[in-house]
C-alpha positions as CSV (number, residue, x, y, z in Angstrom):
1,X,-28.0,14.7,40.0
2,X,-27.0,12.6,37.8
3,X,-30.0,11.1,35.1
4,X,-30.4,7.7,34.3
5,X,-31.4,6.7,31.1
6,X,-34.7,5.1,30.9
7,X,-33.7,2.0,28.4
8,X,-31.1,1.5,31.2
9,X,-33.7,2.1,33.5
10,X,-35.9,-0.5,31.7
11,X,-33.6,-2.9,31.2
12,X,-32.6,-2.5,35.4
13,X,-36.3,-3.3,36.0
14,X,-36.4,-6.0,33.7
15,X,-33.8,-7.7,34.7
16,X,-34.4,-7.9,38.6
17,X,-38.0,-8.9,37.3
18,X,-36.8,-12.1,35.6
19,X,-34.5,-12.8,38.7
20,X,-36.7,-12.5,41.0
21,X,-39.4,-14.2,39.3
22,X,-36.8,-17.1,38.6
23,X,-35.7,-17.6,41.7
24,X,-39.3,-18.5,43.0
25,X,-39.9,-20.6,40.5
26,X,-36.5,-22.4,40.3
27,X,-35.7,-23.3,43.6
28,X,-34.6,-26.1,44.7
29,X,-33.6,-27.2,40.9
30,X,-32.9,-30.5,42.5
31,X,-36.1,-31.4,43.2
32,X,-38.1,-33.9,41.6
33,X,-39.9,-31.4,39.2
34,X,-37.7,-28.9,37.7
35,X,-39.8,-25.8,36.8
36,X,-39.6,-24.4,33.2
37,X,-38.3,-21.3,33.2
38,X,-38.1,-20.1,29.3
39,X,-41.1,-17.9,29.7
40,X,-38.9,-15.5,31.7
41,X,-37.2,-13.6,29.5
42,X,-35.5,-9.8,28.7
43,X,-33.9,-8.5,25.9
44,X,-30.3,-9.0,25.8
45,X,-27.2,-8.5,23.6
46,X,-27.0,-11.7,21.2
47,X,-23.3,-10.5,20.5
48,X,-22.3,-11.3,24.2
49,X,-20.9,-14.4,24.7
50,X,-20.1,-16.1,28.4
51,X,-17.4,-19.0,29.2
52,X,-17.4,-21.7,31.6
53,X,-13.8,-22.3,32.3
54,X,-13.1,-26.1,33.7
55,X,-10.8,-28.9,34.6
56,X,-11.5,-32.3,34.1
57,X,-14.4,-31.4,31.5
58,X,-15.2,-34.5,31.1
59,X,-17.1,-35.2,34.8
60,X,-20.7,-35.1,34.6
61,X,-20.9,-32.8,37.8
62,X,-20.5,-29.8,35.8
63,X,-23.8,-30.9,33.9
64,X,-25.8,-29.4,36.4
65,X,-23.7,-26.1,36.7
66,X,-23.6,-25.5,32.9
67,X,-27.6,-26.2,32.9
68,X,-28.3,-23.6,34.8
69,X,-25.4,-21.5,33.6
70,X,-27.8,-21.7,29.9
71,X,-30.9,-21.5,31.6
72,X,-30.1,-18.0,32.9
73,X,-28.5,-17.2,29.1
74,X,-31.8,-17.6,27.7
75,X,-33.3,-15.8,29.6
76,X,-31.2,-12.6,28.9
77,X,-30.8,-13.4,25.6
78,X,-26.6,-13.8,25.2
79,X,-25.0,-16.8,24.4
80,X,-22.9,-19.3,26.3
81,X,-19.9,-21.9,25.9
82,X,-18.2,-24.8,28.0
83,X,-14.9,-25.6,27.7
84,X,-11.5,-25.4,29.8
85,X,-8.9,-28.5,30.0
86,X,-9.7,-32.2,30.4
87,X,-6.3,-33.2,32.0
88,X,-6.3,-32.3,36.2
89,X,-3.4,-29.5,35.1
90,X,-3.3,-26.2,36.5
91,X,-1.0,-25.1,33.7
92,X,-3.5,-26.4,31.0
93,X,-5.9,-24.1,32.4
94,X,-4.2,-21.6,32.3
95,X,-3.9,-21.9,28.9
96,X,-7.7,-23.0,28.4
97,X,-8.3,-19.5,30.0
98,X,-6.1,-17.5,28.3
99,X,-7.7,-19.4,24.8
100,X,-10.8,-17.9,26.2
101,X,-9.8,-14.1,26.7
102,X,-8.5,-14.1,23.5
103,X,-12.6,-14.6,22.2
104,X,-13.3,-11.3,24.0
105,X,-15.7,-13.1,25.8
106,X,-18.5,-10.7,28.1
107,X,-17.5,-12.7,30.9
108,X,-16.3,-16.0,32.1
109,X,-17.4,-18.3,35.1
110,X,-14.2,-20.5,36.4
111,X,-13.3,-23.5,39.0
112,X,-9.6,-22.5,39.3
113,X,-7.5,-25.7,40.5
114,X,-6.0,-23.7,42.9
115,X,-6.4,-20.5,45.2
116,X,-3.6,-19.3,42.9
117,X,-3.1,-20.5,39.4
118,X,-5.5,-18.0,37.4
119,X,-4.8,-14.5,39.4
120,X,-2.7,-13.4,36.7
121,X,-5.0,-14.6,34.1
122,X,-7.9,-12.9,36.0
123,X,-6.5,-9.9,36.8
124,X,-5.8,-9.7,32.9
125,X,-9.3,-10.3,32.2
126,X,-10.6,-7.5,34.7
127,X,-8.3,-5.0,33.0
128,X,-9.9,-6.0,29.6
129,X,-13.2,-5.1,31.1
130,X,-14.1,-8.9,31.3
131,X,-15.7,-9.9,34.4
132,X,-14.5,-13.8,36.4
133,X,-16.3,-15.2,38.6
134,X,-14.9,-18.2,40.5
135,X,-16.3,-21.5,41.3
136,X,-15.9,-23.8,44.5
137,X,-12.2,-22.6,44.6
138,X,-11.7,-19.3,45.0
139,X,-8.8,-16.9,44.0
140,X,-9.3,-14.3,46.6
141,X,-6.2,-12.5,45.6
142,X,-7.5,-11.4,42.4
143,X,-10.0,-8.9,40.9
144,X,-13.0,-11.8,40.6
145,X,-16.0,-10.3,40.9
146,X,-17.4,-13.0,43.2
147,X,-16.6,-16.3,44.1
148,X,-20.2,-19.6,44.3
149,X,-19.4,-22.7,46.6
150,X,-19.8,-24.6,49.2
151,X,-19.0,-24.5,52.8
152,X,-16.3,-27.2,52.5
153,X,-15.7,-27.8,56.5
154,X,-19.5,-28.6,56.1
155,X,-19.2,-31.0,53.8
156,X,-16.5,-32.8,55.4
157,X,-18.2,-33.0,59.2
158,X,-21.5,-34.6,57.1
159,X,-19.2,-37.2,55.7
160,X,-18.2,-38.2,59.4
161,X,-21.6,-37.9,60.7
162,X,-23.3,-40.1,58.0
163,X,-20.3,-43.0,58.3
164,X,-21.3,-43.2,61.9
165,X,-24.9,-43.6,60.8
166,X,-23.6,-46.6,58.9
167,X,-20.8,-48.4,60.2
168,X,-21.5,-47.3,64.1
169,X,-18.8,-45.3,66.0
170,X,-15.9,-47.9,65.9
171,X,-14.3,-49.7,63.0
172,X,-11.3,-49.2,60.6
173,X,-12.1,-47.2,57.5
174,X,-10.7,-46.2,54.6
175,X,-10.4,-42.6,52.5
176,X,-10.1,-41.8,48.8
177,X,-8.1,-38.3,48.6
178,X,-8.1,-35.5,46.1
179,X,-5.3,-33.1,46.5
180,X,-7.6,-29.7,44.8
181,X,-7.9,-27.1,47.6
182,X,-11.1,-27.5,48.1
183,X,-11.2,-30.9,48.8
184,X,-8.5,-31.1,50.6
185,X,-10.2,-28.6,53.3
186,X,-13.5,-31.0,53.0
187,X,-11.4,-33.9,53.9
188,X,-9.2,-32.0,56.9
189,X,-12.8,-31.1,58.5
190,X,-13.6,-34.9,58.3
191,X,-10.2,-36.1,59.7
192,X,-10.8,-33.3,62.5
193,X,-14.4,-34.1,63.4
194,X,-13.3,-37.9,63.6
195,X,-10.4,-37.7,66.4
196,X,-13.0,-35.0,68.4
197,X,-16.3,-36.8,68.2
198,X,-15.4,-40.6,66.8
199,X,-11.7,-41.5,68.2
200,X,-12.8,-45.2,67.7
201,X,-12.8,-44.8,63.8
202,X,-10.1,-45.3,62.7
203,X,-8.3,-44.4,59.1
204,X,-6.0,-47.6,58.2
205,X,-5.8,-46.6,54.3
206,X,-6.1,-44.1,52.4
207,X,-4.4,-43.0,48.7
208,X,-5.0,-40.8,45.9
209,X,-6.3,-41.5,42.1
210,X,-6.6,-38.4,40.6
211,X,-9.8,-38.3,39.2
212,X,-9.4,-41.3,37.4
213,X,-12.1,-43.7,38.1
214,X,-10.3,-47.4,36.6
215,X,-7.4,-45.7,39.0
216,X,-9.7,-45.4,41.9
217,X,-10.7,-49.4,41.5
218,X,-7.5,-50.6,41.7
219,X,-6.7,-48.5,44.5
220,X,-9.9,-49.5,46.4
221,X,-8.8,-53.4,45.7
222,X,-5.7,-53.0,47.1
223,X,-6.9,-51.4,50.4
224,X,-9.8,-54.1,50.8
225,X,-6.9,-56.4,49.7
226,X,-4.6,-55.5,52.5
227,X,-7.3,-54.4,55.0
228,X,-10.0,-56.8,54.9
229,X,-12.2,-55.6,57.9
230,X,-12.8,-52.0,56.2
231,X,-16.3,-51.2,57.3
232,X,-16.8,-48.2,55.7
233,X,-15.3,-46.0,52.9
234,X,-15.1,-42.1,51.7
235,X,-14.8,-40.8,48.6
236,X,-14.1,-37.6,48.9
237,X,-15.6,-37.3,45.1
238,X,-18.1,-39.1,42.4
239,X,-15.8,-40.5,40.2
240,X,-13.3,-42.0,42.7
241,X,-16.2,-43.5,43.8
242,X,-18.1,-45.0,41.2
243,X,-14.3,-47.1,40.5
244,X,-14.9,-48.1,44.5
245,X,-17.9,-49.4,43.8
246,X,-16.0,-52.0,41.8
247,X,-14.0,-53.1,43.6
248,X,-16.4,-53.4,46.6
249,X,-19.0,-55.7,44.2
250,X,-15.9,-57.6,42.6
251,X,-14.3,-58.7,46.1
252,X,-17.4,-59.2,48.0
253,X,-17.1,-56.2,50.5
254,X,-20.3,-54.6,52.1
255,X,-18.5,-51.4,53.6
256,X,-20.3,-48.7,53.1
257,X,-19.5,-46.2,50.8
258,X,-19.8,-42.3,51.6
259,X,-19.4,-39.6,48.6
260,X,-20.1,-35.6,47.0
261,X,-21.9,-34.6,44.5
262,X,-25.2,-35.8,42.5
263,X,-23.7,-37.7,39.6
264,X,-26.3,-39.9,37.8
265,X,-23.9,-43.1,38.3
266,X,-23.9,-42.1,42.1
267,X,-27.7,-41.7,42.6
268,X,-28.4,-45.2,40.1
269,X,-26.0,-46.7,43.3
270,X,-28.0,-45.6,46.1
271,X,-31.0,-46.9,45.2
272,X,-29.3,-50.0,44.1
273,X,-27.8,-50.3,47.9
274,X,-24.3,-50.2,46.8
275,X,-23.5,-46.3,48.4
276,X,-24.8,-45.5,51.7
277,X,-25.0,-41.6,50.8
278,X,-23.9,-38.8,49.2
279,X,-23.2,-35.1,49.9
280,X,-24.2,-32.8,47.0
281,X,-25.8,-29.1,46.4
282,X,-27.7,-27.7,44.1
283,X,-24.8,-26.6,41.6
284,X,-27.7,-25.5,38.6
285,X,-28.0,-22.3,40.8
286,X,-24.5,-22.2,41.3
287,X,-23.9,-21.9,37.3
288,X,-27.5,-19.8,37.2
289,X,-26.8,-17.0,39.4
290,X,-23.2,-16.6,38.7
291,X,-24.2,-16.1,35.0
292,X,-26.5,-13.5,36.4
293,X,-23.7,-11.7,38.1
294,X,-21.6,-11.7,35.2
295,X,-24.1,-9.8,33.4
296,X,-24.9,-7.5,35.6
297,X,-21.5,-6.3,35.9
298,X,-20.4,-6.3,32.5
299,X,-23.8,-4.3,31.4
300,X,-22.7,-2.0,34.6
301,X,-26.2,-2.8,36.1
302,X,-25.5,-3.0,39.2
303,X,-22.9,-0.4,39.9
304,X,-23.8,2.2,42.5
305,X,-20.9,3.6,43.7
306,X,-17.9,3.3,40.9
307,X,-18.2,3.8,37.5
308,X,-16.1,1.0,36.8
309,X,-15.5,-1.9,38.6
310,X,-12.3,-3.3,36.7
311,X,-10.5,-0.1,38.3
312,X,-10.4,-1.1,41.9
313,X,-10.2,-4.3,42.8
314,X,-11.1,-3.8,46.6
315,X,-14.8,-3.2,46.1
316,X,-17.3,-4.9,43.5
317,X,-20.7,-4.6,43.5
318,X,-21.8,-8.2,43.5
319,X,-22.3,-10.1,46.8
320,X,-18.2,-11.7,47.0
321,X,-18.7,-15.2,49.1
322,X,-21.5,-16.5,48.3
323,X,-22.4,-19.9,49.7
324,X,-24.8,-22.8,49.1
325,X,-26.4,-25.2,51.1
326,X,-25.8,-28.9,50.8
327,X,-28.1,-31.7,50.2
328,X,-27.6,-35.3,51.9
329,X,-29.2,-37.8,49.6
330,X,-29.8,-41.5,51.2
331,X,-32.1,-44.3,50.1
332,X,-35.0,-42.8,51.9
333,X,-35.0,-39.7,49.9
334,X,-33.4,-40.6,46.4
335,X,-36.7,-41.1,44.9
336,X,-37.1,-37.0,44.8
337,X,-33.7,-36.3,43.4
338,X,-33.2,-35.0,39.9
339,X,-29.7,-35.7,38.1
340,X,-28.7,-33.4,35.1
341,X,-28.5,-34.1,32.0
342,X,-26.9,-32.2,29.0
């Protein structure tokens, strides 16, 4: 039989310790009081360095990811970074990531724009011995160790259910789009749940504005503009609509307004009256534990059954889907809601 050494041994224990203990003590980090966890700690390597690869850098949702992303690098002592592309371009990600590699980073956390656009680049990066783990989009056809989301048909049938909550089951409507994979499945399960359990809503605008939130304000005056009776609104993310909620105060509209995520501008809103709701999830775990898992596979903590996990892409020793609950915040319980901060 083969021995294990006992400072791997040690380090084993101790890591699972500080998981364990963590994860009682951080959960839900979206609550109002947000534990402090920098008494958990083991000793890690300082020279190990871990990437957060991004589009669109500049959106304040990744605040919460890349909080817990550090809070789980301090407590195993390696470092961390945030960086990617700020432009919505799959090939400037690309790029970004390959900029990355180059580091010889210990391991690197992505949201790929699409199912397909970093295989290549991960697969690269699992034959260097660095570990990827995906993000919200997943890139099944590559050697990722794991992929951390969200159950997007979820998230889309809450949209429809929370509109009805506001606007009642008939009215015309209008939709802000994303065209990201993920979103795109999120706003399929809402146009699906709506023709099976609403027929009376109906869609009578809908567009894209790419992220851009001055885009998403003209767009969302021009809809009102044309379509005056709009009840009700999604926007199928936070910044398309924060620029709604523009154009709903500067022509007078009350529609409500239906969104993702747990932006700070978003939250300030719905107390304020001027968003009805918003769909969200806890995303500091998200960035916590798959830091975790990077770790665990690059230290080769975790591997019972292969020596090396780069070598066969079929089997990896880290749970693969792994999928988190979502949050519905409203005016009744905004009060208890946390936003991130950097």
């Amino acid at each position: 039989m083969k021995r294990v050494s006992s400072k791997r041994f040690v380090r084993v224990l101790a890591v699972m310790a500080v998981v364990f203990a963590a994860a009682l003590a951080a959960w839900p980090a979206w609550a109002a009081e947000t534990p402090d966890l920098s008494s958990f700690k083991v000793p890690g390597a300082e020279n190990q360095t871990y990437y957060i690869n991004v589009f669109l850098t500049g959106v304040e949702f990744w605040k919460g990811v890349y909080d817990g992303f550090k809070a789980a690098a301090d407590q195993l002592g390696v470092k961390v970074e945030y960086g990617g592309t700020p432009e919505y371009d799959a090939t400037l990600q690309v790029t970004s990531f390959e900029q990355m590699l180059a580091k010889k980073p210990a391991g690197i956390c992505t949201h790929p724009i699409s199912e397909s656009n970093l295989t290549d680049s991960i697969d690269k990066a699992a034959e260097l011995g660095v570990p990827v783990a995906t993000m919200y989009i997943d890139a099944p056809d590559s050697a990722r160790i794991g992929f951390w989301g969200t159950d997007t048909t979820i998230e889309g049938e809450y949209a429809a259910d929370l509109l009805v909550k506001a606007i009642g089951e008939s009215g015309e409507i209008a939709i802000i789009e994303r065209p990201q994979e993920n979103v795109a499945r999120r706003i399929t399960a809402f146009k699906t749940k709506l023709e099976k359990s609403y027929p009376n809503i109906k869609i009578v605008a809908s567009g894209f504005a790419e992220g851009d939130q001055t885009k998403a304000t003209e767009l969302t005056a021009q809809m009102l503009q044309a379509h005056p009776n709009i009840k009700g609104m999604v926007a199928f993310s936070a910044v398309e609509a924060v620029g709604a909620i523009v154009a709903k105060e500067e022509t007078g509209s009350d529609m409500a307004i239906i969104t993702y995520e747990l932006e700070p501008a978003v939250i300030d809103a719905i107390r304020e009256g001027k968003v009805y709701a918003t769909i969200g999830h806890d995303s500091f775990s998200n960035g916590y534990w798959s830091l975790v898992a990077l770790y665990c596979s690059y230290n080769k903590l975790n591997n019972s059954y292969t020596n090396d996990w780069s070598l066969n892409r079929a089997y990896t020793p880290t749970p693969i889907i792994n999928i988190f609950d979502n949050l519905v915040v409203t005016k009744e319980n905004v009060d208890h809601i946390k936003t991130p901060e950097w």
